[in-house]
VOGU-3710 file (C-alpha; in Angstrom, 3 decimals, decimal comma):
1> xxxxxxxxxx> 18,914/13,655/24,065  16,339/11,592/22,608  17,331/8,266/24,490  17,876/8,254/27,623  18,860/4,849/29,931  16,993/4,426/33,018  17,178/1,718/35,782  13,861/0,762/37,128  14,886/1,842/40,183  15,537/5,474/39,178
11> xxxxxxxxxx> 12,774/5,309/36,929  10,482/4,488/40,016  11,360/7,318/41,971  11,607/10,090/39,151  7,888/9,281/38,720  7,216/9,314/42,138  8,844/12,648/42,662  6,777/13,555/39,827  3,652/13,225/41,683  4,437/13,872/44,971
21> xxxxxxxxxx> 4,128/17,731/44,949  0,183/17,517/44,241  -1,253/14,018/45,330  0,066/11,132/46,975  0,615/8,560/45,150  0,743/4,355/45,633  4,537/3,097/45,379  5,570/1,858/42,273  8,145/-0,939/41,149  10,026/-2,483/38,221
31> xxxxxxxxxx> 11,269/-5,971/37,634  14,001/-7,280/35,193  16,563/-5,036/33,309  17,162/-1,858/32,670  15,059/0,107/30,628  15,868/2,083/27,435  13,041/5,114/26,507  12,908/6,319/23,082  10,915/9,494/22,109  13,030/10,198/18,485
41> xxxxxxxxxx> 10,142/10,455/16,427  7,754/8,194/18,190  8,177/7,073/21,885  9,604/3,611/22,279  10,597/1,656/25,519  12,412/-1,541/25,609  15,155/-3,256/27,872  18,718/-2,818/27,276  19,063/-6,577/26,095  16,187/-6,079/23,512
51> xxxxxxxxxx> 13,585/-8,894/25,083  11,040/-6,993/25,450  9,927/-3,795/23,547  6,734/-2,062/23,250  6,347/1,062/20,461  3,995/3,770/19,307  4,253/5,000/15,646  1,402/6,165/13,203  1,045/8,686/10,818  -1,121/11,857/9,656
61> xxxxxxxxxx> -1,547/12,310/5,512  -3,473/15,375/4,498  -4,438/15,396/1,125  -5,740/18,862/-1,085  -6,470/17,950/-4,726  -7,875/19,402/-8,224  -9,533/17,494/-10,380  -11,243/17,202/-14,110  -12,250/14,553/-16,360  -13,182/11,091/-15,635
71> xxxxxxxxxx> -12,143/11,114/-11,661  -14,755/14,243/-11,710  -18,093/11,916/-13,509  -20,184/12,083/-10,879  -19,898/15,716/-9,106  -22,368/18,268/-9,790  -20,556/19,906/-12,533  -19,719/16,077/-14,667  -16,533/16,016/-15,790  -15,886/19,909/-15,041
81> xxxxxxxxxx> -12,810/21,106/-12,408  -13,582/20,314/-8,762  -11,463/20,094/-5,701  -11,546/18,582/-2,523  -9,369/18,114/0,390  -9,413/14,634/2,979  -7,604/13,091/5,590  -5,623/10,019/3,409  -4,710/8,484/6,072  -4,766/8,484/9,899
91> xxxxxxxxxx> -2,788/5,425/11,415  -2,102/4,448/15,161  0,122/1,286/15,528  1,343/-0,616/18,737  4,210/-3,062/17,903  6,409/-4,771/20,067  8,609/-7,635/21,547  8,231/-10,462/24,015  10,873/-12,969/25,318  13,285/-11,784/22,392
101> xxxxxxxxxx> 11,489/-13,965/19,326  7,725/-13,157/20,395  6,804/-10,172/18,320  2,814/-8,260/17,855  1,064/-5,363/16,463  -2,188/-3,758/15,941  -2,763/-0,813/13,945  -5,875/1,258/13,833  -6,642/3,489/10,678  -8,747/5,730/9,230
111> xxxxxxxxxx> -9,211/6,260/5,456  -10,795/9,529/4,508  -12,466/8,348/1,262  -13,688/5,390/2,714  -14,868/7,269/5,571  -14,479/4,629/8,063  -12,248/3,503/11,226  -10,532/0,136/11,296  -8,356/-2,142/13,724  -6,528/-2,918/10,031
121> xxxxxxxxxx> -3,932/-5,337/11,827  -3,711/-7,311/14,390  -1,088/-10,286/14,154  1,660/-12,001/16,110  4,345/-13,390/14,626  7,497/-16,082/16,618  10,934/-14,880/14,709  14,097/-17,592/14,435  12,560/-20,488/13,979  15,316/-23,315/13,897
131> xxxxxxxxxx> 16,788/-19,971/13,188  15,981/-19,820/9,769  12,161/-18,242/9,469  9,614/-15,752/10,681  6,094/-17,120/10,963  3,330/-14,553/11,217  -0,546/-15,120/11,677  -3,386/-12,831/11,478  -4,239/-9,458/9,293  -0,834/-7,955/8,534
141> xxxxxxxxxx> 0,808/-5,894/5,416  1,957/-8,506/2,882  4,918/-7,528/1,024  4,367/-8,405/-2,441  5,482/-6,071/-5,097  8,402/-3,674/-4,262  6,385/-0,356/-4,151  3,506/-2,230/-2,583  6,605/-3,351/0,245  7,725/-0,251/0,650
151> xxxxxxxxxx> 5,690/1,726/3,239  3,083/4,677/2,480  5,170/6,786/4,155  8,401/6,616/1,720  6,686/5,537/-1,740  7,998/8,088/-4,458  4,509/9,096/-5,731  1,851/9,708/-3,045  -0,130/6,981/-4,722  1,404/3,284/-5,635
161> xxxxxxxxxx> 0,588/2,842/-9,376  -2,807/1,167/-10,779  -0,843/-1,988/-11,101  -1,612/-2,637/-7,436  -5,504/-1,691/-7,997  -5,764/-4,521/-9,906  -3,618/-7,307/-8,187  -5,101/-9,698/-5,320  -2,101/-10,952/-4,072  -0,572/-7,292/-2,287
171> xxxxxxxxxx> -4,040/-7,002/-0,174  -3,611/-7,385/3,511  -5,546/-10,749/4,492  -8,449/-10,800/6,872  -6,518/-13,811/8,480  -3,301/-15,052/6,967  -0,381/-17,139/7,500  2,929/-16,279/6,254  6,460/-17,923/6,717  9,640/-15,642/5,680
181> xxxxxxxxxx> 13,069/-15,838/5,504  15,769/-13,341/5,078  18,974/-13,431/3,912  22,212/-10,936/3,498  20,908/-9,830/0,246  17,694/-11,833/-0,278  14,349/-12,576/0,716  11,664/-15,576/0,784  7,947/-15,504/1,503  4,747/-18,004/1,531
191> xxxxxxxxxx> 1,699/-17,100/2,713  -1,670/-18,927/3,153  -4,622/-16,515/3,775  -8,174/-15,365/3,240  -9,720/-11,925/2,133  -13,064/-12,658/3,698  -14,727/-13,445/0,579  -17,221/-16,349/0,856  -19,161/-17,512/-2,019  -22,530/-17,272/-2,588
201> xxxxxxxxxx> -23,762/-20,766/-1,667  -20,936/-21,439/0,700  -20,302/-20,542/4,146  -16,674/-21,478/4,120  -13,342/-18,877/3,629  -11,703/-18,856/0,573  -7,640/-19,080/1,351  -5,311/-18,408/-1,110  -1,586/-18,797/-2,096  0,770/-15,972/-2,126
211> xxxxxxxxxx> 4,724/-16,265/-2,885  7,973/-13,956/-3,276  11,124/-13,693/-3,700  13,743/-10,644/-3,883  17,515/-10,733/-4,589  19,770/-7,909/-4,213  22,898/-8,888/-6,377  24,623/-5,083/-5,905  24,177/-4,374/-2,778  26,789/-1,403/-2,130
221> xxxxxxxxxx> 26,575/1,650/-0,237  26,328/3,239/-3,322  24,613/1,028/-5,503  21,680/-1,319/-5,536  20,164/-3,489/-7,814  17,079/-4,965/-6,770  14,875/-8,169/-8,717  11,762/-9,596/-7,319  9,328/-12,221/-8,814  5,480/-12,521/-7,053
231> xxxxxxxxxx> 3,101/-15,523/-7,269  -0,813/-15,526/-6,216  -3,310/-17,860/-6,496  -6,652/-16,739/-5,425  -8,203/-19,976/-5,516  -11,328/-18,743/-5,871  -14,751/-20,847/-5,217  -17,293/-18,815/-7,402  -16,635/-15,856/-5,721  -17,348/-12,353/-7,283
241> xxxxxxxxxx> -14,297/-10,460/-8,638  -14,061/-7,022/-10,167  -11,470/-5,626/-12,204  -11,422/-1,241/-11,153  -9,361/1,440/-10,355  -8,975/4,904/-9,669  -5,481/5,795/-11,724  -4,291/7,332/-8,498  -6,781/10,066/-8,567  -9,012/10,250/-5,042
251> xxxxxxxxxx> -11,998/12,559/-4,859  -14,656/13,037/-2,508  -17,197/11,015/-4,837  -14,671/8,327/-5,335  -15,315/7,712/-9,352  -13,331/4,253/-10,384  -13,317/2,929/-13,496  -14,712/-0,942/-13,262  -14,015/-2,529/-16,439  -15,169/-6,284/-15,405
261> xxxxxxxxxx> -17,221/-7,762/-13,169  -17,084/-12,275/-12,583  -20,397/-13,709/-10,347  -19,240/-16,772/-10,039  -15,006/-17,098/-10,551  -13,705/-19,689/-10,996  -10,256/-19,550/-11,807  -8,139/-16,190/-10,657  -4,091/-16,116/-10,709  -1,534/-13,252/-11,050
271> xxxxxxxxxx> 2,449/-12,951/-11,951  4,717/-9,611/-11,357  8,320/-8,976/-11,426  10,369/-6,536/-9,871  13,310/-4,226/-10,794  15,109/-1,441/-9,172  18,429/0,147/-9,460  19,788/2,776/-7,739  23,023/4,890/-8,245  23,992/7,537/-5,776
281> xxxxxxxxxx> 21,370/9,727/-5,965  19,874/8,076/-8,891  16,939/5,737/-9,097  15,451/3,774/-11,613  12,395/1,360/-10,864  9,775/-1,047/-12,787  7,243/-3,835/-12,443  5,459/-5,470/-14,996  2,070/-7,919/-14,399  -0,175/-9,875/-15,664
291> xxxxxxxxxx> -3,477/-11,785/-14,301  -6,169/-13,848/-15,728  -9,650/-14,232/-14,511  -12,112/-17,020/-15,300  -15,911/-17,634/-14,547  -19,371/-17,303/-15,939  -21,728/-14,568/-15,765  -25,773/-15,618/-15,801  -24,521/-19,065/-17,419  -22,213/-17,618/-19,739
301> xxxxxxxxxx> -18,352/-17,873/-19,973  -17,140/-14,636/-18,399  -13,012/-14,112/-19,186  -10,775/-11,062/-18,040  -6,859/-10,579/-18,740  -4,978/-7,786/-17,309  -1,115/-6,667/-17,970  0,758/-4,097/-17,205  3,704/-2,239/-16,287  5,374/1,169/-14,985
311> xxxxxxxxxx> 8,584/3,148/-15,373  10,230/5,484/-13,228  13,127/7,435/-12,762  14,234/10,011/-9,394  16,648/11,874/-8,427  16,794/12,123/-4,100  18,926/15,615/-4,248  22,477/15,638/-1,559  21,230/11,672/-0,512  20,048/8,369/-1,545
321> xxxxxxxxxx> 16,986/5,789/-0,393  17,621/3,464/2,069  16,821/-0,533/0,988  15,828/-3,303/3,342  17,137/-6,454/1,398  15,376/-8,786/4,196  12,299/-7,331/2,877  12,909/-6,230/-0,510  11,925/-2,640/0,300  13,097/1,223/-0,150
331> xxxxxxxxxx> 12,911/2,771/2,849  13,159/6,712/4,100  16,039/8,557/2,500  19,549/8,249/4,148  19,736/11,973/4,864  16,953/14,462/5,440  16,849/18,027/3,925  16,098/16,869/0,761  14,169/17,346/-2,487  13,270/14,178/-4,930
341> xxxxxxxxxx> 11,798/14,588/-8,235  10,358/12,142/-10,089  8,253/10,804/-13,408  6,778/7,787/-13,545  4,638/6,424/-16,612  2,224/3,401/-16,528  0,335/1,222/-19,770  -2,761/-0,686/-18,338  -4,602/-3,154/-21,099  -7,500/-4,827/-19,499
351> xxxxxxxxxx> -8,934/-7,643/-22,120  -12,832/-8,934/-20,901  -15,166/-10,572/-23,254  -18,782/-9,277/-23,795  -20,564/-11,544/-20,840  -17,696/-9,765/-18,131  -17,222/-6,477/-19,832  -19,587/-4,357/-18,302  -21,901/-1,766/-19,871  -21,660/1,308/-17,686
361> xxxxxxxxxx> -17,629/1,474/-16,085  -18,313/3,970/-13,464  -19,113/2,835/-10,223  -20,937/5,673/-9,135  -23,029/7,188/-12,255  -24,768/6,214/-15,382  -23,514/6,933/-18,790  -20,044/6,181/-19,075  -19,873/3,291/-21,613  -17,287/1,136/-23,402
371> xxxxxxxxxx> -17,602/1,846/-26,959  -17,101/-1,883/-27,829  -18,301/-3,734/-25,261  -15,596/-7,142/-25,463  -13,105/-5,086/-26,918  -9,453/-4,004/-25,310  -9,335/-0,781/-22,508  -5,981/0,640/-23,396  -4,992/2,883/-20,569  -2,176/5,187/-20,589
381> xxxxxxxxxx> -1,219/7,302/-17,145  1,490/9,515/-15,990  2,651/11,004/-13,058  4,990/13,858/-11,925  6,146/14,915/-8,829  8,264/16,549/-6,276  8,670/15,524/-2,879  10,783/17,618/0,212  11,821/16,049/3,508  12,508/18,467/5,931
391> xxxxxxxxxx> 13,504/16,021/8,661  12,662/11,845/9,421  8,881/12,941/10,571  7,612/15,484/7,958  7,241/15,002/4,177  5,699/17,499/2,068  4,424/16,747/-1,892  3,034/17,579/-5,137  2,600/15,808/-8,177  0,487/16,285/-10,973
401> xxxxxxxxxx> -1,399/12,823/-12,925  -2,867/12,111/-15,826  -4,561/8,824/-17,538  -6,634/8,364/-20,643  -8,777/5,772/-21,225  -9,680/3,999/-24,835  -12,550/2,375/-25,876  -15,134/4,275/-24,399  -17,840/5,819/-25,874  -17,467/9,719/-26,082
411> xxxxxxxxxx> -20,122/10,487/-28,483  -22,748/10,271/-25,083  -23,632/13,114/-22,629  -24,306/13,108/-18,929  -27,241/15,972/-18,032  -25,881/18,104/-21,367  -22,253/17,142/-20,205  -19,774/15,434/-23,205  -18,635/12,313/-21,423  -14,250/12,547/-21,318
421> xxxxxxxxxx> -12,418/9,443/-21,890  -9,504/11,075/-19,712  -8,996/13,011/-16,279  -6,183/14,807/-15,013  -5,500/16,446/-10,962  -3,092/18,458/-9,173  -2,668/16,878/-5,652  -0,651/18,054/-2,892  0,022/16,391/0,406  1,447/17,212/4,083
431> xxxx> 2,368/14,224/6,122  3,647/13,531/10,158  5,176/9,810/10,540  6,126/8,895/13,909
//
């Protein structure tokens, strides 16, 4: 059995006994309750009355991937098939409990394309105040957006879409504070936090305001219709802001397409909304946003505007998702043995004038240029996938993506190379949660 109740007392002596046939050992002793040891999935201990709790989880994402097209600019071959394979992700958390309403966490991670290792999280957080609120403080995940809620682990597609490439507000902060509240079928959230970004002539942090709010009016075993509405002001202090993404394609070189790019910002807020419904095994799920940028560039008035939205529709085969309406989440299916299949298509229009708009839109390579330079990037991506879940710790996936890009110049050439306004990739991925 996977948990097992021990009394400190027993627990004392089956680790002595443990020992005792090789080394001697110093005595050792418990105080307070009885102890409850978890090791389904993860390995978990915590006292029978729930005050105190201390956990291990993490996860292992191993991406392979083939690639053309725009996400391929800057290999050796430009713009010509390439593959690669990377660790996505390798995560190591520690959360726990303390005197019942204490709770912590801290989460080290590794990101494969960034090619670095991170304490990502660290953050302590007092539950039930006047038993109404939960108020957190430090660098923790923000939930703000429903697919940027829902955990990396149990996202349909193995990447969120662009939206989230583009939107401030669902970044975890470099030190935040954040009061929530949860109800039966609704949630509440304000944050005050900083990124880290100073500007140029100022040594001071730049915090800014983050809201949300989810409501779950069906809320059945069945069915569940989900509606969320996000607020963020960055508040910005002529601080630089870019405008990129990589349309869910990762590669070794790491193209992105970076449409804008504000010096000195003066003005930076963002909208979404939220909707999901689900029917037995049945999903539908959509988010549209919008956010405006403001500044000058070298003196000049520098403006951005970016929109968008996504569609999708699954189908979780035998089961259904699980939802968190606390935190306005989906969460790992219900049942495991199961294939999902999915499509989901996204619009992107990002709208810069001439003094943000930049010349060259790939970060890493020369050559790629809009074809109007303060005219409309219309981009158009879609994604298709299947995902299996063997059991609550493995998931296995594939999906195929493709975006193309407008406005950009395709009449240029990179080393005898026709620049592509478009990029494609088969990606599959093998994951271990715990």
């Amino acid at each position: 059995m996977p948990v097992k109740y021990l009394s400190p007392r027993l627990l004392a002596l089956l680790i002595a006994a443990s020992t005792s046939a090789s080394v001697w050992a110093g005595s050792v002793t418990t105080e307070g309750e009885d102890l409850v040891i978890n090791t389904d999935g993860g390995f978990e201990v915590k006292t029978v009355d729930d005050a105190f709790k201390f956990q291990l989880g993490g996860k292992i994402q191993y991406d392979a991937t083939s690639f053309r097209g725009l996400a391929a600019a800057s290999q050796n071959k430009h713009f010509a098939s390439s593959s690669d394979a990377f660790v996505r992700r390798g995560q190591l958390s520690l959360e726990g409990t303390a005197f019942t309403d204490w709770l912590y966490g801290v989460r080290l991670s590794y990101d494969g394309t960034e090619g670095n290792t991170d304490v990502d999280r660290v953050w302590i957080a007092r539950d039930n105040i006047f038993d109404f609120a939960k108020l957190t403080f430090g660098k923790y995940k923000v939930n703000y957006g429903i697919d940027n809620a829902t955990s990396s682990s149990w996202i349909t597609a193995m990447e969120r879409p662009a939206m989230y490439d583009f939107l401030t507000g669902s970044d975890d902060p470099d030190f935040g504070i954040n009061l929530s509240h949860a109800g039966d079928n609704y949630s509440l959230m304000a944050q005050v936090a900083t990124t880290g970004d100073k500007p140029s002539d100022s040594n001071n942090d730049i915090y800014g305001y983050t809201l949300r709010a989810t409501w779950a009016p069906i809320l059945q075993p069945n069915q569940i219709l989900h509606l969320g509405v996000d607020f963020h002001d960055s508040n910005p202090d002529n601080n630089e802001t870019k405008l990129r993404s990589r349309f869910g394609i990762r590669s070794d070189a790491d193209d992105r397409m970076r449409f804008a790019d504000i010096e000195n910002t003066t003005k930076d807020y963002e909208y979404a909304f939220e909707a999901a419904y689900q029917l037995g095994s049945a999903r539908l799920q959509s988010e549209y946003y919008a956010r405006q940028v403001r500044g000058q560039n070298d003196g000049e008035e520098a403006k951005a505007d970016v929109n968008g939205y996504y569609a999708q529709v699954s189908y979780l085969f035998g089961t259904s998702r699980g939802y968190d309406a606390g935190e306005g989440k989906w969460k790992s299916p219900r049942d495991f043995n199961s294939w999902e299949i999915f499509a989901r298509y996204e619009n992107t229009v990002i709208d810069a004038n001439k003094a943000a708009t930049q010349k060259n839109i790939d970060d890493n390579i020369d050559g790629i240029y809009a074809l109007n330079r303060g005219a409309k990037h219309d981009v158009d991506a879609f994604t298709v996938g299947v995902n299996y879940f063997p059991n609550k710790n493995i998931r296995a996936s594939l999906n195929y993506i493709t975006y193309k890009i407008s406005n950009i110049d395709t009449t240029q050439s990179i080393d005898g190379r026709t620049v592509k306004d478009d990029s494609n990739a088969i990606v599959a991925r093998i994951q271990y949660a715990f």
